[in-house]
PDB file with one MODEL, atoms N, CA, C and O in Angstrom:
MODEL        1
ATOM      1  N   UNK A   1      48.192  96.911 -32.738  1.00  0.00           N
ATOM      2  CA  UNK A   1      49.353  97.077 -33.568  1.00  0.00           C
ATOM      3  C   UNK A   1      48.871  97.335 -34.986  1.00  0.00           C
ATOM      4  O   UNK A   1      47.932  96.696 -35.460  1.00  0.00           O
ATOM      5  N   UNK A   2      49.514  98.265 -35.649  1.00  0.00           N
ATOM      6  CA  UNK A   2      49.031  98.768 -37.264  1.00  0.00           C
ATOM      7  C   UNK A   2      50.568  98.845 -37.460  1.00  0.00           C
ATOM      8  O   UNK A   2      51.523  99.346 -36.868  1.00  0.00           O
ATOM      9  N   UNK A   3      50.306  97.975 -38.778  1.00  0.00           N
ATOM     10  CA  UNK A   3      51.639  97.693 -39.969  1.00  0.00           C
ATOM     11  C   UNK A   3      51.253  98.580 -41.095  1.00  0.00           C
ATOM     12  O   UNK A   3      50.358  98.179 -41.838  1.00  0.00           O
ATOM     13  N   UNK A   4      51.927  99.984 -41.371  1.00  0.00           N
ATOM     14  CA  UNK A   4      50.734 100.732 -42.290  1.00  0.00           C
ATOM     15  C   UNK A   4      51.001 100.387 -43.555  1.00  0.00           C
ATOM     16  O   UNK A   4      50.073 100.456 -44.361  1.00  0.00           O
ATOM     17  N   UNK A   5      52.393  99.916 -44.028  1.00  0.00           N
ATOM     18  CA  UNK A   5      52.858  99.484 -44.957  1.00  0.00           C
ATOM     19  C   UNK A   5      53.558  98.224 -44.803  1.00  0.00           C
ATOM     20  O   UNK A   5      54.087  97.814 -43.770  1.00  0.00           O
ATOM     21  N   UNK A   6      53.496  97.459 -46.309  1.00  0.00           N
ATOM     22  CA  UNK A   6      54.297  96.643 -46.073  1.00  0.00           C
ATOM     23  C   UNK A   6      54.555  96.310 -48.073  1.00  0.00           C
ATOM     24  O   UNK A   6      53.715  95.966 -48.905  1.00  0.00           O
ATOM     25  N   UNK A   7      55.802  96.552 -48.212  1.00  0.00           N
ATOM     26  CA  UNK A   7      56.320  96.622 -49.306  1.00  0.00           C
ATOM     27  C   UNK A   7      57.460  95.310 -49.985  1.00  0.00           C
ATOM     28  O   UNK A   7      58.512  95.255 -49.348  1.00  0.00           O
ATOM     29  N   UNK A   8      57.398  94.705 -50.690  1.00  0.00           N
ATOM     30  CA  UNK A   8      58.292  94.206 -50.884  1.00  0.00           C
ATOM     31  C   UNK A   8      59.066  94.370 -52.359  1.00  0.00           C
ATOM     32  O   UNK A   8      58.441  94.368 -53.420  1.00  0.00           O
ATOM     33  N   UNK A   9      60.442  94.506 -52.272  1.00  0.00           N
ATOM     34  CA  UNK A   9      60.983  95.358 -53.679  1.00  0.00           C
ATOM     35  C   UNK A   9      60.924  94.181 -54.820  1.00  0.00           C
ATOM     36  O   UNK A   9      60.901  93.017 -54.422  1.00  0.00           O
ATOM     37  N   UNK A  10      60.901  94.443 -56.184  1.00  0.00           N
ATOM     38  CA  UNK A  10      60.607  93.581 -56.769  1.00  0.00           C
ATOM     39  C   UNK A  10      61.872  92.615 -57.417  1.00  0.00           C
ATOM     40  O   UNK A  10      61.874  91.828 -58.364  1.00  0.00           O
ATOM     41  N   UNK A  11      62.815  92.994 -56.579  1.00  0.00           N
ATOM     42  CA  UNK A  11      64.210  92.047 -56.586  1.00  0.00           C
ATOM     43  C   UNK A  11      64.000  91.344 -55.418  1.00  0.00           C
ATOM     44  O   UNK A  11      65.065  90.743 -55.281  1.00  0.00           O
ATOM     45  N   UNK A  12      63.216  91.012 -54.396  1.00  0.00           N
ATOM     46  CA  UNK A  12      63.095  90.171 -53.960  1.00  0.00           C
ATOM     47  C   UNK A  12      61.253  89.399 -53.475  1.00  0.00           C
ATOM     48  O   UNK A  12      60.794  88.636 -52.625  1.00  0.00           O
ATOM     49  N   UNK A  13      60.830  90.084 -54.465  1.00  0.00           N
ATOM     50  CA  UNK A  13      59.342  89.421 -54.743  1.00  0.00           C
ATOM     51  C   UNK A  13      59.513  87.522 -54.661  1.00  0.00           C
ATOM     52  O   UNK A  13      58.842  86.662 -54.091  1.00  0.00           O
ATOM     53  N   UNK A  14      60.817  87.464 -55.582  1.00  0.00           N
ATOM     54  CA  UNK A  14      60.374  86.065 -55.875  1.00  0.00           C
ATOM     55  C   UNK A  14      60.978  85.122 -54.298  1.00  0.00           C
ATOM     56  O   UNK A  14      62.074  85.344 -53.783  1.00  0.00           O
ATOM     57  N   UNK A  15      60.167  84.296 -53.877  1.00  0.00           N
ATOM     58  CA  UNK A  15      60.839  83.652 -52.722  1.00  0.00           C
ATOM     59  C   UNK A  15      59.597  84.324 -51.438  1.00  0.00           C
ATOM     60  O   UNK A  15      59.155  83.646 -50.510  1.00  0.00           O
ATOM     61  N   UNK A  16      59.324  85.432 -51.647  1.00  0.00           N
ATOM     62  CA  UNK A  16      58.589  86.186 -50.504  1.00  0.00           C
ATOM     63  C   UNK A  16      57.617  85.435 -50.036  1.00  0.00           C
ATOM     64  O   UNK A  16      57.680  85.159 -48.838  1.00  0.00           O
ATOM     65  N   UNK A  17      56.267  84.811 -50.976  1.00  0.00           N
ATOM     66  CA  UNK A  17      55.052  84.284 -50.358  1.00  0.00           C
ATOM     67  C   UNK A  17      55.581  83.330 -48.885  1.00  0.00           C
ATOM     68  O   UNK A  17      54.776  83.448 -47.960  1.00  0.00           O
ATOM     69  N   UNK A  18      56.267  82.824 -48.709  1.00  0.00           N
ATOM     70  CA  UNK A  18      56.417  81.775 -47.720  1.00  0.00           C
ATOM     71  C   UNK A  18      56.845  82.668 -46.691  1.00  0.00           C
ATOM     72  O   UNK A  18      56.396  82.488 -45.559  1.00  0.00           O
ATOM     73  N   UNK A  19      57.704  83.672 -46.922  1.00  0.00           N
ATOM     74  CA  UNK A  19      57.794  84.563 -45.754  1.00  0.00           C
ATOM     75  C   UNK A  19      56.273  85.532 -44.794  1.00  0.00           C
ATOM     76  O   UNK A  19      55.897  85.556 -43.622  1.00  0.00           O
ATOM     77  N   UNK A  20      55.849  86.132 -45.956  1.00  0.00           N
ATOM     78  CA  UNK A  20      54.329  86.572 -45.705  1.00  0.00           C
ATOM     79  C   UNK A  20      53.354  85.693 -45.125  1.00  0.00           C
ATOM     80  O   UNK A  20      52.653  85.948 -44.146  1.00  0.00           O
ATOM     81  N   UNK A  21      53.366  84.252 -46.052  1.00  0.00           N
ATOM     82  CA  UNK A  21      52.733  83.264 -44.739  1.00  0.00           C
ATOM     83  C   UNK A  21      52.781  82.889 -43.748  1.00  0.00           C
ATOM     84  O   UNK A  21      51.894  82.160 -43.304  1.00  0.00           O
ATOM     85  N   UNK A  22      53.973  83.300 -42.951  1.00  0.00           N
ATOM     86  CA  UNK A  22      54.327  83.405 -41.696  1.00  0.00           C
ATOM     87  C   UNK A  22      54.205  84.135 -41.187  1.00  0.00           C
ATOM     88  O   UNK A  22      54.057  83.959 -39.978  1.00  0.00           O
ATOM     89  N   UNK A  23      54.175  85.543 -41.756  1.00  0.00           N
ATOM     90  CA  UNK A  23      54.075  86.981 -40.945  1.00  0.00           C
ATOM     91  C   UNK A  23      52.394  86.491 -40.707  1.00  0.00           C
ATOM     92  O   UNK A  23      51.755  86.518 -39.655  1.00  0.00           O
ATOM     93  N   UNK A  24      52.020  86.115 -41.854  1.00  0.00           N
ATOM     94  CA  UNK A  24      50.215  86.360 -41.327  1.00  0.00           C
ATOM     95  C   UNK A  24      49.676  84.941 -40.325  1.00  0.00           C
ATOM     96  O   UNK A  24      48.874  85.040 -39.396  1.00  0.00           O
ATOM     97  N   UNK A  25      50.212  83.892 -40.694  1.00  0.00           N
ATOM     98  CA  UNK A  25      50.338  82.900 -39.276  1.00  0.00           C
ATOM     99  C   UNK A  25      50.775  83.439 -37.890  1.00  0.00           C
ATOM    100  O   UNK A  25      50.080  83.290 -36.885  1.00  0.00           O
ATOM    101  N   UNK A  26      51.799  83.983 -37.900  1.00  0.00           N
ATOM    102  CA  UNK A  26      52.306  84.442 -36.473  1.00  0.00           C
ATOM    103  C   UNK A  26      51.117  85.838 -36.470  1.00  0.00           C
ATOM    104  O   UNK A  26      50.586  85.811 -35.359  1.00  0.00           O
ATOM    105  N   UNK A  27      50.770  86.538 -36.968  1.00  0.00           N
ATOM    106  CA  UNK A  27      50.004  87.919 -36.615  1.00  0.00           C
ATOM    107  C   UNK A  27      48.572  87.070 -36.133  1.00  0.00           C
ATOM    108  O   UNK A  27      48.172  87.314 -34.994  1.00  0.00           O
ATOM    109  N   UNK A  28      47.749  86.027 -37.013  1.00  0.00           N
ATOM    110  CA  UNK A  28      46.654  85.085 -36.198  1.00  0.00           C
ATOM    111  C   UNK A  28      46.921  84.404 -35.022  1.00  0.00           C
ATOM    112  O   UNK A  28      46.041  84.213 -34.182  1.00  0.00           O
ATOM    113  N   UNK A  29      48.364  83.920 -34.856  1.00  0.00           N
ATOM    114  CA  UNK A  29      48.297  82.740 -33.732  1.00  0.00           C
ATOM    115  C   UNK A  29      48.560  84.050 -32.500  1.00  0.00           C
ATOM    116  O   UNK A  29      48.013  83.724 -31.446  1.00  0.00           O
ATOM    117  N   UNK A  30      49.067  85.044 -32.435  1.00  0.00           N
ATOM    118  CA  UNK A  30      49.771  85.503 -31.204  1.00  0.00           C
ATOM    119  C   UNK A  30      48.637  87.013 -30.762  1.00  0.00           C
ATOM    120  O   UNK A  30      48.357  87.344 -29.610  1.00  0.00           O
ATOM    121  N   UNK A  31      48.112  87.779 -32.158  1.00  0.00           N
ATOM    122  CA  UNK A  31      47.167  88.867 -31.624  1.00  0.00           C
ATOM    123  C   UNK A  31      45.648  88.749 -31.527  1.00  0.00           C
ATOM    124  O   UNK A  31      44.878  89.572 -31.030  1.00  0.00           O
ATOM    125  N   UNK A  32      45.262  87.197 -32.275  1.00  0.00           N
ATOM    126  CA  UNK A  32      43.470  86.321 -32.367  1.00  0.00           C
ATOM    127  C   UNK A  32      42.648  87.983 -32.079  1.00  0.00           C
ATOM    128  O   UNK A  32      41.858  88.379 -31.222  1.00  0.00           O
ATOM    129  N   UNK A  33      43.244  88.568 -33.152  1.00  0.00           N
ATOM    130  CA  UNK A  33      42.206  89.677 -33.829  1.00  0.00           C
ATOM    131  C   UNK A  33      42.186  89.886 -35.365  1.00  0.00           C
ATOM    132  O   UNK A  33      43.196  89.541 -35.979  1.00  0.00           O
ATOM    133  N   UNK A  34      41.227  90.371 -35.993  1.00  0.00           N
ATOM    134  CA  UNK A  34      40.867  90.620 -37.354  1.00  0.00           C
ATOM    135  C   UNK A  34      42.122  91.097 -38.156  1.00  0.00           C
ATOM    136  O   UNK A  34      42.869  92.016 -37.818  1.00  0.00           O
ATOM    137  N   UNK A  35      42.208  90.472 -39.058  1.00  0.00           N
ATOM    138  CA  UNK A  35      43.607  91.354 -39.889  1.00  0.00           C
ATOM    139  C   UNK A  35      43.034  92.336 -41.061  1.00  0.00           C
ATOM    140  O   UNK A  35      42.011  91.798 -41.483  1.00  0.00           O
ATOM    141  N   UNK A  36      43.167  93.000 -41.441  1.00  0.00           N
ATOM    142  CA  UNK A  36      43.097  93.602 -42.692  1.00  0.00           C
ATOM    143  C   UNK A  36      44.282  94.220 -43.378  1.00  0.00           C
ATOM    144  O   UNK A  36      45.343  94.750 -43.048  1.00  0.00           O
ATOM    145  N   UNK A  37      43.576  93.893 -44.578  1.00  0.00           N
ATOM    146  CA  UNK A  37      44.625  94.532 -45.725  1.00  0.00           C
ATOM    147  C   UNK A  37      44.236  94.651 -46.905  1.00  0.00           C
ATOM    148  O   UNK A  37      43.235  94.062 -47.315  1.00  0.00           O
ATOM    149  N   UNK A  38      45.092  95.567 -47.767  1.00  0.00           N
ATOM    150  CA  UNK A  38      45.039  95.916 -48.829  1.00  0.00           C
ATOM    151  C   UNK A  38      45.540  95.354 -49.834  1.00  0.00           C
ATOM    152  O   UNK A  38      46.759  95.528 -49.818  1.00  0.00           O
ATOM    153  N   UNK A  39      45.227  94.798 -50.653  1.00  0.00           N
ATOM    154  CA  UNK A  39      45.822  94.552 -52.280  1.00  0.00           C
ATOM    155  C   UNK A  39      45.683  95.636 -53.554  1.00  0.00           C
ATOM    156  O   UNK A  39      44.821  96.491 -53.757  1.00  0.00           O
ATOM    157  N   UNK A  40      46.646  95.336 -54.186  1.00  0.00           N
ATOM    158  CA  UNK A  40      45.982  95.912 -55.529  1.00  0.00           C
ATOM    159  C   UNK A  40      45.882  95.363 -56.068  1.00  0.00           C
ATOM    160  O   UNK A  40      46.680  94.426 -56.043  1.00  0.00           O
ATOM    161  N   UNK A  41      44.753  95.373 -57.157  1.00  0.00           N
ATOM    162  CA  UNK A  41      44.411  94.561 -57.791  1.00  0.00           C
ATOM    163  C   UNK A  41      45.143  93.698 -58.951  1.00  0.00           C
ATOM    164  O   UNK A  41      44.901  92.575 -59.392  1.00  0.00           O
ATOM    165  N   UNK A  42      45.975  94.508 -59.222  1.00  0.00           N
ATOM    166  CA  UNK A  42      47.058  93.245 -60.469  1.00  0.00           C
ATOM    167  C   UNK A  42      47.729  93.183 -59.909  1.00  0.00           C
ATOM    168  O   UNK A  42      48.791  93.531 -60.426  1.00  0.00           O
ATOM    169  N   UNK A  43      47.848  92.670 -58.231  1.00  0.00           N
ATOM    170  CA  UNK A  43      48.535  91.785 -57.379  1.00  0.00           C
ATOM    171  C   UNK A  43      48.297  90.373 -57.291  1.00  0.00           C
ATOM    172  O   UNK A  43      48.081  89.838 -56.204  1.00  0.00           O
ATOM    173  N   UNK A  44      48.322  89.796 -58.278  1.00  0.00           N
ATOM    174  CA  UNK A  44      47.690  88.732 -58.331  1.00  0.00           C
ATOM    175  C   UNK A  44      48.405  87.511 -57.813  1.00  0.00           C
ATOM    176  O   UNK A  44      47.796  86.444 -57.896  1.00  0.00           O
ATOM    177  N   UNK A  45      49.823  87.524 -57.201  1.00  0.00           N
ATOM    178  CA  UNK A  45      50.054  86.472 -56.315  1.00  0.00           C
ATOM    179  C   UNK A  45      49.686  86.684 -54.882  1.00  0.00           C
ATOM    180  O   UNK A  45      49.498  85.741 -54.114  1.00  0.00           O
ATOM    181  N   UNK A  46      49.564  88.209 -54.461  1.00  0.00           N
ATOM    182  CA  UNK A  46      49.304  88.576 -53.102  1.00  0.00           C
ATOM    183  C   UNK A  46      47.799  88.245 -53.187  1.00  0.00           C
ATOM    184  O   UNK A  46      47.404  88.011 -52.045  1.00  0.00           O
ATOM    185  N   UNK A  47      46.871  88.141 -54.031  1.00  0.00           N
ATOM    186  CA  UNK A  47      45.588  87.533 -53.812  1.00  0.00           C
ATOM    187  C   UNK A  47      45.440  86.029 -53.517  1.00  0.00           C
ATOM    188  O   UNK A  47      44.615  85.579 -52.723  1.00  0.00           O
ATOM    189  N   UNK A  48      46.652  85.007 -54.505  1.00  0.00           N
ATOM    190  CA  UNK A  48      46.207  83.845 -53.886  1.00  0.00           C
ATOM    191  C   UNK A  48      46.740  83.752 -53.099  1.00  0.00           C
ATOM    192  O   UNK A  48      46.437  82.637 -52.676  1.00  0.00           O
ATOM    193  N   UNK A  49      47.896  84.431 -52.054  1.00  0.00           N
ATOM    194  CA  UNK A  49      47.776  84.420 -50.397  1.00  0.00           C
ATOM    195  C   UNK A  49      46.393  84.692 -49.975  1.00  0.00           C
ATOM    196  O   UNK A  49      45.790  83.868 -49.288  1.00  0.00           O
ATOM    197  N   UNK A  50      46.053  85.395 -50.210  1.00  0.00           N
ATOM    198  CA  UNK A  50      45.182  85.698 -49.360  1.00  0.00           C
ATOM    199  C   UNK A  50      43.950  84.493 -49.407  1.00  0.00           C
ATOM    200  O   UNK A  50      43.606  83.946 -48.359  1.00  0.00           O
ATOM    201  N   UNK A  51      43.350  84.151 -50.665  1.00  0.00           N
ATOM    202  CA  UNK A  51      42.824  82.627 -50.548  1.00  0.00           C
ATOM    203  C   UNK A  51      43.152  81.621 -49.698  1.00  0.00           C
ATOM    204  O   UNK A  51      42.443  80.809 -49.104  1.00  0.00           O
ATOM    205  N   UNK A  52      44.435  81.804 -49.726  1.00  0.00           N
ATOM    206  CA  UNK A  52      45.373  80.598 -49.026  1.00  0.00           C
ATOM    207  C   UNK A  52      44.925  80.935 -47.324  1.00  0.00           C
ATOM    208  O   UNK A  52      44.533  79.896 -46.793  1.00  0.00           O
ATOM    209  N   UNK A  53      44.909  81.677 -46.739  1.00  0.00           N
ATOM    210  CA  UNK A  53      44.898  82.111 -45.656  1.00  0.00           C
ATOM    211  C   UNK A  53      43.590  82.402 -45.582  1.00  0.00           C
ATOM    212  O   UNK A  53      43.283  82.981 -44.540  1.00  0.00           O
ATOM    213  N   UNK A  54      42.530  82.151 -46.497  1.00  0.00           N
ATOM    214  CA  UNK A  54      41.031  82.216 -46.121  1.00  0.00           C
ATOM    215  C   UNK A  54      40.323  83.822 -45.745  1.00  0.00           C
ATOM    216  O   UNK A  54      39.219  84.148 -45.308  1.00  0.00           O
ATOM    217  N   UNK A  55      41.539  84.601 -46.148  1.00  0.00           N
ATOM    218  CA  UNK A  55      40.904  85.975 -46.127  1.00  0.00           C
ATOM    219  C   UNK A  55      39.667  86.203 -47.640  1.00  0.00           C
ATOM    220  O   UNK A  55      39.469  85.809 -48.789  1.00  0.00           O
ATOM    221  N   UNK A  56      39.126  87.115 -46.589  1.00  0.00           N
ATOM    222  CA  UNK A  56      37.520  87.379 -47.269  1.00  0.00           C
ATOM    223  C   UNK A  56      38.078  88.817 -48.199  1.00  0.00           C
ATOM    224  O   UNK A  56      38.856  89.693 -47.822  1.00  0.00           O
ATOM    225  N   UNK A  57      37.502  88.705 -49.274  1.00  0.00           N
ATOM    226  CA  UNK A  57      37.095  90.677 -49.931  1.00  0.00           C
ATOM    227  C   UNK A  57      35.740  91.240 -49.098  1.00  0.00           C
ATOM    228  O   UNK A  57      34.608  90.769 -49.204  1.00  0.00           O
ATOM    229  N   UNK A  58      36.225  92.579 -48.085  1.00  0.00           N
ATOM    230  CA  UNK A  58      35.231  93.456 -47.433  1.00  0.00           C
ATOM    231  C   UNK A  58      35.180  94.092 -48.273  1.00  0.00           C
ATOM    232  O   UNK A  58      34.059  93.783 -48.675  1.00  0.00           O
ATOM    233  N   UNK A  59      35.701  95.176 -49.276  1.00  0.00           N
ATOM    234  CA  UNK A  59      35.446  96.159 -50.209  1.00  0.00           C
ATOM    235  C   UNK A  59      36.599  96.158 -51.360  1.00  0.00           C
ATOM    236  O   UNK A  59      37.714  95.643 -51.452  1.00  0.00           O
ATOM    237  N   UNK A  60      35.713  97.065 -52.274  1.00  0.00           N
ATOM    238  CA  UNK A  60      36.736  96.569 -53.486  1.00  0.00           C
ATOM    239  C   UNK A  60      36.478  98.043 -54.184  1.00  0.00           C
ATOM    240  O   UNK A  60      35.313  98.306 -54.482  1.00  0.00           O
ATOM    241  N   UNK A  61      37.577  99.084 -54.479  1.00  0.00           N
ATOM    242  CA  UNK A  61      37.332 100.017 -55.287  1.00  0.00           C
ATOM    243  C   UNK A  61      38.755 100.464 -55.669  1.00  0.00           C
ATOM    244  O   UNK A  61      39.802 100.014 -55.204  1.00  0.00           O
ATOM    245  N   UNK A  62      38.614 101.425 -56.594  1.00  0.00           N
ATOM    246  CA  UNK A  62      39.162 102.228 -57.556  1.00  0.00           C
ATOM    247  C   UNK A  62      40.154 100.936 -58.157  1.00  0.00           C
ATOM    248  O   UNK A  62      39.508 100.143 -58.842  1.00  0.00           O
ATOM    249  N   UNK A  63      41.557 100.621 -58.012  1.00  0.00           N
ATOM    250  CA  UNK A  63      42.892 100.014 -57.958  1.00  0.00           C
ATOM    251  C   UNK A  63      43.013  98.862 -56.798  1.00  0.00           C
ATOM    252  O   UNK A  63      43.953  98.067 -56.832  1.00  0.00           O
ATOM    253  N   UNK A  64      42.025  98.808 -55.777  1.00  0.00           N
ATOM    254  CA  UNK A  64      42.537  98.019 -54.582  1.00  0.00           C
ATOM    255  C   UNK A  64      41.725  97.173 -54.127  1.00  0.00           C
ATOM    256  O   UNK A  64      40.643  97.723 -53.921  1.00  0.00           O
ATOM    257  N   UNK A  65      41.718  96.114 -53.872  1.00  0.00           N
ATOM    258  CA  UNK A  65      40.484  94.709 -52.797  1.00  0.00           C
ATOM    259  C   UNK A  65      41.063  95.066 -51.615  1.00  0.00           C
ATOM    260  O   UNK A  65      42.279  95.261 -51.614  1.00  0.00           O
ATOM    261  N   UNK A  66      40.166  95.244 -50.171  1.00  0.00           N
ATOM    262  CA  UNK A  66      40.496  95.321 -48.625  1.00  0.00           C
ATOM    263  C   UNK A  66      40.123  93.689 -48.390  1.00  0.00           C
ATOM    264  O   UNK A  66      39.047  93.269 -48.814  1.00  0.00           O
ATOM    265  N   UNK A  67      40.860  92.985 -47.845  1.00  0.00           N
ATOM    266  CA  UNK A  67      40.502  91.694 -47.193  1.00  0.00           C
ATOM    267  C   UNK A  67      40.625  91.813 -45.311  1.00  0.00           C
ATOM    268  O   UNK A  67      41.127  92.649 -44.559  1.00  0.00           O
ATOM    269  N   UNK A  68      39.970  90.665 -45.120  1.00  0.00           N
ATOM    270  CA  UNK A  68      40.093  90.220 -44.129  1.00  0.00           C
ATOM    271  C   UNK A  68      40.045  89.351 -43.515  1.00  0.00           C
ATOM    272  O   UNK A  68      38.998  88.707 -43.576  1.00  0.00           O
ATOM    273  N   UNK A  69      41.133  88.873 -42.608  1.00  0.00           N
ATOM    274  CA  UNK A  69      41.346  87.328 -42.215  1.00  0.00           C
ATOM    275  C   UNK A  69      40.813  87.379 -40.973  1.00  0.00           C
ATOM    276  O   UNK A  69      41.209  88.406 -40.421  1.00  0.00           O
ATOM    277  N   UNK A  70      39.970  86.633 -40.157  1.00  0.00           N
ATOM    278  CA  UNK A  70      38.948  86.616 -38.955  1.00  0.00           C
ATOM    279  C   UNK A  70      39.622  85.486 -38.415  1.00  0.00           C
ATOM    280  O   UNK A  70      39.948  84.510 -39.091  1.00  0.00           O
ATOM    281  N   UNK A  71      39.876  85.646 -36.933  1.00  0.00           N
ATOM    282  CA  UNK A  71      40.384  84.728 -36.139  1.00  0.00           C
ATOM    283  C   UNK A  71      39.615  83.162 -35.958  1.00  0.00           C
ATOM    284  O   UNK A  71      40.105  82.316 -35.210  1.00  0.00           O
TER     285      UNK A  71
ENDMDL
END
């Protein structure tokens, strides 16, 4: 399964992290394969998800960090 996007508008940014922590809990507990994703970089609450969830930085260029969360 590939999610190629995933956008959230910035009228409802605030409230979101707890939703996303679930999308990425349920995507570990049910497919126990590698996740990846993209940030940009002055995404800086979508990075401390990603701390939170123990995803790694695989590469980092121009505007964007690729992470990845390992089962």
């Amino acid at each position: 399964m590939f999610i190629k996007e995933l956008y959230v508008v910035p009228k409802k940014r605030i409230g979101s992290l707890p939703l996303l922590l679930e999308m990425f809990t349920f995507l570990k507990r049910m497919y126990l394969r590698p996740i990846k994703f993209v940030v940009h970089e002055d995404n800086k609450r979508m990075q401390r998800l990603a701390e939170f969830i123990k995803a790694h930085v695989i590469s980092s260029g121009l505007d964007k960090l690729e992470y990845l969360v390992r089962n």
